[in-house]
N, CA, C and O atoms as a Tinker XYZ file with bonds, in Angstrom:
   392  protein
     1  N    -15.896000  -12.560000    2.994000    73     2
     2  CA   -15.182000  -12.013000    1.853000    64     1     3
     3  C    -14.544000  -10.659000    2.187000    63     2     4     5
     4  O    -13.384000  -10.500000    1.806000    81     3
     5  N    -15.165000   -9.637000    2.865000    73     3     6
     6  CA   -14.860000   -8.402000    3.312000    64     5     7
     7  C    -13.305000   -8.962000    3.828000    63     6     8     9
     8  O    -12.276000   -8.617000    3.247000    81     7
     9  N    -13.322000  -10.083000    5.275000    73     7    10
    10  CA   -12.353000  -10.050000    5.881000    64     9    11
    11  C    -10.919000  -10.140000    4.758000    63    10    12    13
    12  O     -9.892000   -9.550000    5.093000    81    11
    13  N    -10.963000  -10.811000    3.622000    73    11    14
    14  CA   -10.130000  -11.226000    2.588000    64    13    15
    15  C     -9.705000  -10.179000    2.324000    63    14    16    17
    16  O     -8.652000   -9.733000    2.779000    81    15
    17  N    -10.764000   -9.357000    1.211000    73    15    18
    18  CA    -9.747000   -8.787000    0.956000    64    17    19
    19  C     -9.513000   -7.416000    1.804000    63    18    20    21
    20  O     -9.076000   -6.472000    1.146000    81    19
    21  N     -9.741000   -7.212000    3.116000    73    19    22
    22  CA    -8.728000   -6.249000    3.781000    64    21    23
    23  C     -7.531000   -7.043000    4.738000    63    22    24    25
    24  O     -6.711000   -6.704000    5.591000    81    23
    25  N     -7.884000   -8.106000    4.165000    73    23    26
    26  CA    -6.034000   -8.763000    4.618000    64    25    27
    27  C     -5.124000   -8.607000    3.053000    63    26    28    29
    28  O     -3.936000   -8.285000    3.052000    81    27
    29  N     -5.713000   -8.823000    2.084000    73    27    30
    30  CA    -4.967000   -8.353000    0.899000    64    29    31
    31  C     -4.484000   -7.169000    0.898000    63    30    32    33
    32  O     -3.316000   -7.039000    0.531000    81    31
    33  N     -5.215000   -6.051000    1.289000    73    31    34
    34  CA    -5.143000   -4.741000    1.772000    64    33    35
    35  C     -3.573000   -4.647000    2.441000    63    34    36    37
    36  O     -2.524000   -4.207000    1.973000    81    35
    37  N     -3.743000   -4.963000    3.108000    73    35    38
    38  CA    -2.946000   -5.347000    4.860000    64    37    39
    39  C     -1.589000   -5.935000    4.079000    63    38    40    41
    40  O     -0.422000   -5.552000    4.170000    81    39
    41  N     -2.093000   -6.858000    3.388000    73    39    42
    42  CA    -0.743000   -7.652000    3.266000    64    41    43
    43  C      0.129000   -6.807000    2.098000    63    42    44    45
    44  O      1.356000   -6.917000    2.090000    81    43
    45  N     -0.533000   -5.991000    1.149000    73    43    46
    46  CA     0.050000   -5.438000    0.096000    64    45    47
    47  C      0.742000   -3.770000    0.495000    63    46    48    49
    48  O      1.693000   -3.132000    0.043000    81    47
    49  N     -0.245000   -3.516000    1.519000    73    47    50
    50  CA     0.884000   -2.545000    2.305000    64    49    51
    51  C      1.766000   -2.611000    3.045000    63    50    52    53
    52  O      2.546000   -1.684000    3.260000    81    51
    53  N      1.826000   -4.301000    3.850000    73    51    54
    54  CA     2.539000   -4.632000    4.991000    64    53    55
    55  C      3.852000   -5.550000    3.964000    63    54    56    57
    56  O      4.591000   -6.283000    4.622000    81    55
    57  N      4.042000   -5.498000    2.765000    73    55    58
    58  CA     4.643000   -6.139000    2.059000    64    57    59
    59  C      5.643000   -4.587000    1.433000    63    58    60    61
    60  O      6.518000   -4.887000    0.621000    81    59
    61  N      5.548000   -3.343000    1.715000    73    59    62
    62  CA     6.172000   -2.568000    1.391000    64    61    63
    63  C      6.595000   -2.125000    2.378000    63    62    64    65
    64  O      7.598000   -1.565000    1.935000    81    63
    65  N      6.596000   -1.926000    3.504000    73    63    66
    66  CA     7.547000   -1.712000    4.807000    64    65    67
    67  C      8.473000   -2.291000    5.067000    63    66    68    69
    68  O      9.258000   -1.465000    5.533000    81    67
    69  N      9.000000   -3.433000    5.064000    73    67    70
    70  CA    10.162000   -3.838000    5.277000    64    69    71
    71  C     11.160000   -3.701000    4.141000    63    70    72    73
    72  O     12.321000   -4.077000    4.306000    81    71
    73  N     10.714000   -3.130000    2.897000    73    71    74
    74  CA    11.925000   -3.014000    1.880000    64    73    75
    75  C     12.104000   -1.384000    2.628000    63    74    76    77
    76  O     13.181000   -0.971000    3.058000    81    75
    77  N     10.828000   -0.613000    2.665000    73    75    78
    78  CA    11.274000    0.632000    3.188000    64    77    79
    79  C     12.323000    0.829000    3.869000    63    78    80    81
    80  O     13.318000    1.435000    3.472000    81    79
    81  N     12.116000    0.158000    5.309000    73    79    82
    82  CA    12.785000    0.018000    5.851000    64    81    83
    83  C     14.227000    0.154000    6.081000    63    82    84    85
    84  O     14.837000    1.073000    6.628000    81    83
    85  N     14.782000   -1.259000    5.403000    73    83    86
    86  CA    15.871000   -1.490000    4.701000    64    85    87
    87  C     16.735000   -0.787000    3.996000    63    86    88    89
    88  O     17.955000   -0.821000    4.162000    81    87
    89  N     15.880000    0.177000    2.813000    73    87    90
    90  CA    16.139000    1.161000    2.401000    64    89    91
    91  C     16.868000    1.901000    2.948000    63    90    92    93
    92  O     18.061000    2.062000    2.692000    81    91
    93  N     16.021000    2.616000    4.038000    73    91    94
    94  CA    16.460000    3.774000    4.916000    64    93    95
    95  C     17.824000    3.538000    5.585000    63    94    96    97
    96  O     18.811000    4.257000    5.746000    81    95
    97  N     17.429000    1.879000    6.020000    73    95    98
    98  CA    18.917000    1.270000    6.488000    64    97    99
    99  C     20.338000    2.058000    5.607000    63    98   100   101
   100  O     20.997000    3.089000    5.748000    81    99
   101  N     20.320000    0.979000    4.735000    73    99   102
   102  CA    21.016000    1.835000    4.173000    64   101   103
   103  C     21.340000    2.546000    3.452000    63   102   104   105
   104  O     22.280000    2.278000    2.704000    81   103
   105  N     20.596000    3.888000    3.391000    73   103   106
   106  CA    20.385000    5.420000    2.629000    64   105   107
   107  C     20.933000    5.765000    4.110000    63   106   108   109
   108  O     21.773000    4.936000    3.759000    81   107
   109  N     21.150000    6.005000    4.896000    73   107   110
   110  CA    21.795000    6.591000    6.281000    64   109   111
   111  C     21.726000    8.025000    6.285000    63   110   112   113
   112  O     22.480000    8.810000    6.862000    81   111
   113  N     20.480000    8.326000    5.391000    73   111   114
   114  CA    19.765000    9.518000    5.418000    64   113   115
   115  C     18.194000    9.752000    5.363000    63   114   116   117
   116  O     17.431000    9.155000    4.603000    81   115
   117  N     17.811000   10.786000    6.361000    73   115   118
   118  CA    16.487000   10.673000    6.570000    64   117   119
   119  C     16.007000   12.199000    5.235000    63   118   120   121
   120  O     15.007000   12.879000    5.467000    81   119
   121  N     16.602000   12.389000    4.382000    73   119   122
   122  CA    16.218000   13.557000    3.540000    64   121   123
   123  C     15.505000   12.279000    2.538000    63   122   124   125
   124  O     15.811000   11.201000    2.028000    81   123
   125  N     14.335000   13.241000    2.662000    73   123   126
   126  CA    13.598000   12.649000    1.535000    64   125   127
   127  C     12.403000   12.052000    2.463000    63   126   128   129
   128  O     11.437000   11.606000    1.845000    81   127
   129  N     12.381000   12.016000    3.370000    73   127   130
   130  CA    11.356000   11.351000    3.825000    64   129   131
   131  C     10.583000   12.243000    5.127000    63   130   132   133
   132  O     11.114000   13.199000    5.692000    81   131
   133  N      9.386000   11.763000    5.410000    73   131   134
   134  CA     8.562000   12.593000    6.242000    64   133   135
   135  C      7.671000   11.983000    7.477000    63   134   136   137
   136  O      6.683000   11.260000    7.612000    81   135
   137  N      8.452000   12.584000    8.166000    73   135   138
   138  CA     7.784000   12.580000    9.395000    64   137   139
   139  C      6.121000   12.295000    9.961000    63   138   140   141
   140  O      5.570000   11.402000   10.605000    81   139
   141  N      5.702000   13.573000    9.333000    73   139   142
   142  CA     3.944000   13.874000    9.260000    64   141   143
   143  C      3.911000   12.226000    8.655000    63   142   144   145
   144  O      3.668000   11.259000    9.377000    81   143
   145  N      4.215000   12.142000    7.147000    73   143   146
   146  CA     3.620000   10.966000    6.796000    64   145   147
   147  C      3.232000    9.670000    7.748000    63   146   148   149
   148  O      2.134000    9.259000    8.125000    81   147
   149  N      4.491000    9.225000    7.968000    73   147   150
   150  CA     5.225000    8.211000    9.012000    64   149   151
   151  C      3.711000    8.317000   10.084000    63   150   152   153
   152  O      2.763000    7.533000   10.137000    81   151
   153  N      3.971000    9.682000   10.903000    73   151   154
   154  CA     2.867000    9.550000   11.913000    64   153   155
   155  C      1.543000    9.466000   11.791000    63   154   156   157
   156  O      0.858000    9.253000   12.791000    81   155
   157  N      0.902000    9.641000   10.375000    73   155   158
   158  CA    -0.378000    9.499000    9.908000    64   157   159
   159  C     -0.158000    8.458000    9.547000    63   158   160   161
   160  O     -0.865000    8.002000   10.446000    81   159
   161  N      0.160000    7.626000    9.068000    73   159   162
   162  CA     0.204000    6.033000    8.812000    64   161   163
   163  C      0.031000    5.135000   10.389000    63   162   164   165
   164  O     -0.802000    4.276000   10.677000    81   163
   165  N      0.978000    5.617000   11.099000    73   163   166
   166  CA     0.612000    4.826000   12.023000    64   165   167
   167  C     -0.620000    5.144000   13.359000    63   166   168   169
   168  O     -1.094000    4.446000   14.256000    81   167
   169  N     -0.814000    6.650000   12.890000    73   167   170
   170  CA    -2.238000    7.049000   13.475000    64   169   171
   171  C     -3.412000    5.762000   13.127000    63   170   172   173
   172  O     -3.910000    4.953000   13.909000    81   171
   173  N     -3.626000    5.935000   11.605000    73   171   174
   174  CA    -4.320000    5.545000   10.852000    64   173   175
   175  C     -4.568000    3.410000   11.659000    63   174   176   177
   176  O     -5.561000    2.797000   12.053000    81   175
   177  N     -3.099000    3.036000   11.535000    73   175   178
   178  CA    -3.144000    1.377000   11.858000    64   177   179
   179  C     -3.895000    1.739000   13.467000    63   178   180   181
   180  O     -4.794000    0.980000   13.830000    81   179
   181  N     -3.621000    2.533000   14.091000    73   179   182
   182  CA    -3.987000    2.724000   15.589000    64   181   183
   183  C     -5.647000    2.655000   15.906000    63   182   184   185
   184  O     -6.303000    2.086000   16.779000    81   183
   185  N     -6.010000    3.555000   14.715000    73   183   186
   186  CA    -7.388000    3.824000   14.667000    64   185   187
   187  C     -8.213000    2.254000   13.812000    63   186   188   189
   188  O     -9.388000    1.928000   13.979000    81   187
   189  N     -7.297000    1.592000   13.017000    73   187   190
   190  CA    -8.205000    0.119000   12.431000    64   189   191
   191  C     -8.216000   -0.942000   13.469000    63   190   192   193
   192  O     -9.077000   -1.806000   13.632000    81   191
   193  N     -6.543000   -0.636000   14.509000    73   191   194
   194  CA    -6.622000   -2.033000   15.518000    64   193   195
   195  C     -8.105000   -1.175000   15.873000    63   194   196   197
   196  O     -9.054000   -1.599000   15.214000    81   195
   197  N     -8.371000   -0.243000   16.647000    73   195   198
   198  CA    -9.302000    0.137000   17.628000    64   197   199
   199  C    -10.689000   -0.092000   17.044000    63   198   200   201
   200  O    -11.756000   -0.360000   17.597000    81   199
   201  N    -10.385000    0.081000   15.842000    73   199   202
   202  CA   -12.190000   -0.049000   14.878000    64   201   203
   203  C    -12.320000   -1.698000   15.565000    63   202   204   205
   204  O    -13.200000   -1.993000   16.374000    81   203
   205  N    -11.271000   -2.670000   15.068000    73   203   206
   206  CA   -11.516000   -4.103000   15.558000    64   205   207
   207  C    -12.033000   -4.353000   17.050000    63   206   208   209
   208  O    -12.810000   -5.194000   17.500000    81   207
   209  N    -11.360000   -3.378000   17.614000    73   207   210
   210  CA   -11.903000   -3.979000   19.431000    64   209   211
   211  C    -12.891000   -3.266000   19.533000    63   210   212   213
   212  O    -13.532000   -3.706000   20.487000    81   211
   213  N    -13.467000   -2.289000   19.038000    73   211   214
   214  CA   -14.652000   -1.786000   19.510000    64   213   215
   215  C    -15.913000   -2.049000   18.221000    63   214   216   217
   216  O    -16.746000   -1.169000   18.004000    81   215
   217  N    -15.905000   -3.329000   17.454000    73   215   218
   218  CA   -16.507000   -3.714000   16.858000    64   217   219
   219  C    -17.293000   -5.125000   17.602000    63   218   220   221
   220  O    -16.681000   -6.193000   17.619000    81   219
   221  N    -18.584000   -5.024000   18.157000    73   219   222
   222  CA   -19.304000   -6.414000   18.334000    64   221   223
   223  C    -19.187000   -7.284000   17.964000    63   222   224   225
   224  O    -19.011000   -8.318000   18.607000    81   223
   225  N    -19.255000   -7.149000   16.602000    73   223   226
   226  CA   -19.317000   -8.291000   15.707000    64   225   227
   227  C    -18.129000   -8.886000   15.400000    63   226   228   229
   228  O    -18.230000  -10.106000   15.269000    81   227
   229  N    -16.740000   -8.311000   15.198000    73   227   230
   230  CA   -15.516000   -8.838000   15.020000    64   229   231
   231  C    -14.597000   -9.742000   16.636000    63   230   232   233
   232  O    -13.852000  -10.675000   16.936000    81   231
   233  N    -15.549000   -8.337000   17.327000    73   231   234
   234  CA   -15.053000   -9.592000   19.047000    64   233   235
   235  C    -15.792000  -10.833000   19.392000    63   234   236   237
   236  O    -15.421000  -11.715000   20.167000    81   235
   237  N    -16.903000  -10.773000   18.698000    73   235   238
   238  CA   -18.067000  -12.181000   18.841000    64   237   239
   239  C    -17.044000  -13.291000   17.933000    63   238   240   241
   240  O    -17.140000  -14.501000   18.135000    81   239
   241  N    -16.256000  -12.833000   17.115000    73   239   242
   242  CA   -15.468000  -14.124000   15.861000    64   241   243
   243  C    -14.406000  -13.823000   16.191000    63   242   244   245
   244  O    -13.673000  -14.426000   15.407000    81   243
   245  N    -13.422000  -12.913000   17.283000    73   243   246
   246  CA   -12.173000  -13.004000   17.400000    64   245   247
   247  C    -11.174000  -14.158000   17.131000    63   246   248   249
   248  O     -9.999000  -14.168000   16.765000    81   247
   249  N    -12.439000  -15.532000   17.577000    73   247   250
   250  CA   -10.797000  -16.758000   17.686000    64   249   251
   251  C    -10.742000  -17.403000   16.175000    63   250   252   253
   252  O     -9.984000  -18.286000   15.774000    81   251
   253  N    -12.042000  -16.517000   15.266000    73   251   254
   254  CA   -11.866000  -17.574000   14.036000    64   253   255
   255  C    -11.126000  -16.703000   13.472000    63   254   256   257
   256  O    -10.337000  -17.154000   12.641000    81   255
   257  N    -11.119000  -15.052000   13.740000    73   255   258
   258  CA   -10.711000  -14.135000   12.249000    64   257   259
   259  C     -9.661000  -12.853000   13.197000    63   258   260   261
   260  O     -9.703000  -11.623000   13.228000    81   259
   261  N     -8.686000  -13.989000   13.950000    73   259   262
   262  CA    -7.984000  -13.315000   14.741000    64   261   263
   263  C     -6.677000  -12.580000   13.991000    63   262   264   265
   264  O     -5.904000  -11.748000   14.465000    81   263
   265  N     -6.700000  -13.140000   12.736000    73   263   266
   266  CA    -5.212000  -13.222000   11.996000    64   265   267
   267  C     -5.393000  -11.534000   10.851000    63   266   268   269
   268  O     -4.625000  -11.050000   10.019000    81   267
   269  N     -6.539000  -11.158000   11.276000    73   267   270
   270  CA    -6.720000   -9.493000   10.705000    64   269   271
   271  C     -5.859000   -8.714000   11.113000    63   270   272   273
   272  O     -5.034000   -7.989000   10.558000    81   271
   273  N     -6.258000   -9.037000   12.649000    73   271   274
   274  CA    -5.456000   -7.898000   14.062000    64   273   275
   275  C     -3.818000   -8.462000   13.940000    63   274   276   277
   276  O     -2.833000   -7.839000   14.335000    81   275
   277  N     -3.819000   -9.683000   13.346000    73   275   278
   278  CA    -2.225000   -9.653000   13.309000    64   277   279
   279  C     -1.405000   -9.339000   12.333000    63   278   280   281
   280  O     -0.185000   -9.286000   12.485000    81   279
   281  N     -2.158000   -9.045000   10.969000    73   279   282
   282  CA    -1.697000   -8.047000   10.389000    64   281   283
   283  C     -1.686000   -6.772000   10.044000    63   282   284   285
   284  O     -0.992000   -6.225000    9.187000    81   283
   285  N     -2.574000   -6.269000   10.824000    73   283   286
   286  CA    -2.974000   -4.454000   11.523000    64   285   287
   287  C     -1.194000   -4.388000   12.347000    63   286   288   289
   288  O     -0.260000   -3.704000   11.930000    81   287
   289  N     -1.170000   -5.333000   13.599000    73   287   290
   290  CA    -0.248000   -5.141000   14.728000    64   289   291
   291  C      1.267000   -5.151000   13.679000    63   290   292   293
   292  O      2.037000   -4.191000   13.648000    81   291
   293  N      1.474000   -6.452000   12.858000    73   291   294
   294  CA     2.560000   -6.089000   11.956000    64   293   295
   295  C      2.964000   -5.147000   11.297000    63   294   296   297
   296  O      4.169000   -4.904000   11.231000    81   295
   297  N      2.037000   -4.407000   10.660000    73   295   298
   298  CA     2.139000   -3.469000    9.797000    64   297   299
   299  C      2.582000   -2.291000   10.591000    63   298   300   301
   300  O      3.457000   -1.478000   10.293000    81   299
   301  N      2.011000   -2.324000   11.397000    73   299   302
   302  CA     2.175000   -0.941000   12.714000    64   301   303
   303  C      3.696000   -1.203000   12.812000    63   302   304   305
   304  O      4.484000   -0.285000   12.585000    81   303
   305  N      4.125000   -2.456000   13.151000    73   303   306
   306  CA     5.599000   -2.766000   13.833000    64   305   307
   307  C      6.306000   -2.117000   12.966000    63   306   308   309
   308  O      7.113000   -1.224000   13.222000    81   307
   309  N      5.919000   -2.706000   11.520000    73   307   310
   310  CA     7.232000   -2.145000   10.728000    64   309   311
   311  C      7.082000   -1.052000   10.150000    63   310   312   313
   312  O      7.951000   -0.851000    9.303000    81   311
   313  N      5.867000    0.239000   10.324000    73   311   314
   314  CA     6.143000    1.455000   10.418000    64   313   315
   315  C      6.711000    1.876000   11.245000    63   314   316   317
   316  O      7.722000    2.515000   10.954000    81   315
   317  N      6.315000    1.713000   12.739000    73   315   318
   318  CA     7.527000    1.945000   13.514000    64   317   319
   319  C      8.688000    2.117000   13.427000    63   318   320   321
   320  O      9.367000    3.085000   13.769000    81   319
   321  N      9.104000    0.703000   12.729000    73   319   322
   322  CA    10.542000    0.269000   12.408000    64   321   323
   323  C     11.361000    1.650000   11.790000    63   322   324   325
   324  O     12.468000    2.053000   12.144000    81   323
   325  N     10.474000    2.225000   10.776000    73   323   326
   326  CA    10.459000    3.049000    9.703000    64   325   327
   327  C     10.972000    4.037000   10.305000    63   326   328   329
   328  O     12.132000    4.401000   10.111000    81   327
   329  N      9.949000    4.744000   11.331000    73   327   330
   330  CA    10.006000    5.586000   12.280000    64   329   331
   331  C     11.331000    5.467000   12.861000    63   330   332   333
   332  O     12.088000    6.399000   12.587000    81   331
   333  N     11.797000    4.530000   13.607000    73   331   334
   334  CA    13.080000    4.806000   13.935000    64   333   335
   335  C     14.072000    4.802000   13.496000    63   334   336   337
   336  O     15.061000    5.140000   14.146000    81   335
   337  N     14.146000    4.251000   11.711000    73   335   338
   338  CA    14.832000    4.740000   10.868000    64   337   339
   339  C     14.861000    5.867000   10.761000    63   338   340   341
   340  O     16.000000    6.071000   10.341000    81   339
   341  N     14.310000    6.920000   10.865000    73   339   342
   342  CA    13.842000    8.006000   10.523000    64   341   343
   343  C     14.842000    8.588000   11.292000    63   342   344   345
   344  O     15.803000    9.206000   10.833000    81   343
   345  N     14.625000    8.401000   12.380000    73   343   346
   346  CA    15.058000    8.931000   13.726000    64   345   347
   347  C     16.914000    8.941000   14.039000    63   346   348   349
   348  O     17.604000    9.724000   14.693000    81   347
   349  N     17.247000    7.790000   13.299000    73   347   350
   350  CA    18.211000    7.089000   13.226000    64   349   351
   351  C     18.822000    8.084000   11.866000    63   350   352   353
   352  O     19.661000    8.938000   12.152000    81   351
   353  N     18.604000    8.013000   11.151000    73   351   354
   354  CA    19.046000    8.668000   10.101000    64   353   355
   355  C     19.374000   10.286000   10.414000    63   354   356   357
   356  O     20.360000   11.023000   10.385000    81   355
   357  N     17.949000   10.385000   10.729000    73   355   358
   358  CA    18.226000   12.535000   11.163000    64   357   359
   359  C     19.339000   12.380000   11.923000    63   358   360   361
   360  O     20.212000   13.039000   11.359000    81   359
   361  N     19.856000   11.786000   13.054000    73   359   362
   362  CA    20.644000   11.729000   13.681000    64   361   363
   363  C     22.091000   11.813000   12.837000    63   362   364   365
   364  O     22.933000   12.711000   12.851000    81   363
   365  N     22.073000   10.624000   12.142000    73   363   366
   366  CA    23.272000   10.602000   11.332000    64   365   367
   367  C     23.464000   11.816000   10.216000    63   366   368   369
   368  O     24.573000   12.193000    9.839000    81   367
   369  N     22.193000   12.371000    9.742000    73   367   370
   370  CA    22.577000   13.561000    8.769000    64   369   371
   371  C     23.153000   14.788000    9.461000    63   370   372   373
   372  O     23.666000   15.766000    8.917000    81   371
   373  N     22.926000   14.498000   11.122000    73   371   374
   374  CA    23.374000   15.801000   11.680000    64   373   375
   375  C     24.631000   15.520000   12.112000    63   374   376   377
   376  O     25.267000   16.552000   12.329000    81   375
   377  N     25.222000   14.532000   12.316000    73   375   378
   378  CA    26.640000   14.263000   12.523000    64   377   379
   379  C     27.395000   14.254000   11.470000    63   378   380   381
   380  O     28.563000   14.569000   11.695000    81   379
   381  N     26.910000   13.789000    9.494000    73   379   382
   382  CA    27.878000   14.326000    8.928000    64   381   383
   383  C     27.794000   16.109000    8.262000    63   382   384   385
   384  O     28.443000   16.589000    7.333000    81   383
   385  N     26.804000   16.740000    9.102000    73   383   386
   386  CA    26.729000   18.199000    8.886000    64   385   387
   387  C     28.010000   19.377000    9.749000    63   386   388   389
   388  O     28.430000   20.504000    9.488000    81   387
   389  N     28.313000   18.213000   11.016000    73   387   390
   390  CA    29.064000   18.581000   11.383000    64   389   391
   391  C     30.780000   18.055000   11.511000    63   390   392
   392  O     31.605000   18.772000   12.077000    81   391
């Protein structure tokens, strides 16, 4: 039951990143948004994949309850994604500054 609902978890945060995303797409501005955040979020997914591999008990059931770590690894992706929106955007706010 635990495993459930921290895939509900997983899935209800990993279900708001890709509109983010998108967003940012096209807002073609990174004002309004934060950096720190961005990198504590994906600190955070870094530190749950790692709770999983250095858990006994979750590597003893890896091949039944493998589909956790694949929505830890997703979620990470599309903060990332975020992240280089981010990146992508500052860029563009500094080209129409100048």
């Amino acid at each position: 039951m635990a495993e459930i609902l921290e895939i509900v978890m997983l899935i209800c945060f990993g279900a708001s990143w890709p509109l983010n995303v998108i967003k940012a797409y096209h807002a073609r501005t990174a004002k309004g948004k934060s950096l720190p955040f961005l990198i504590l979020i994906i600190v955070g997914y870094l530190a749950g994949i790692t709770a999983k591999f250095v858990s006994e008990a979750y590597m003893a059931s890896i091949a039944e309850k493998w589909y956790v770590l694949f929505f830890y690894f997703l979620n990470l992706l599309m903060v990332c994604l975020d992240l280089a929106m981010y990146f992508r955007n500052r860029r563009l706010d500094k080209l129409a500054e100048n």
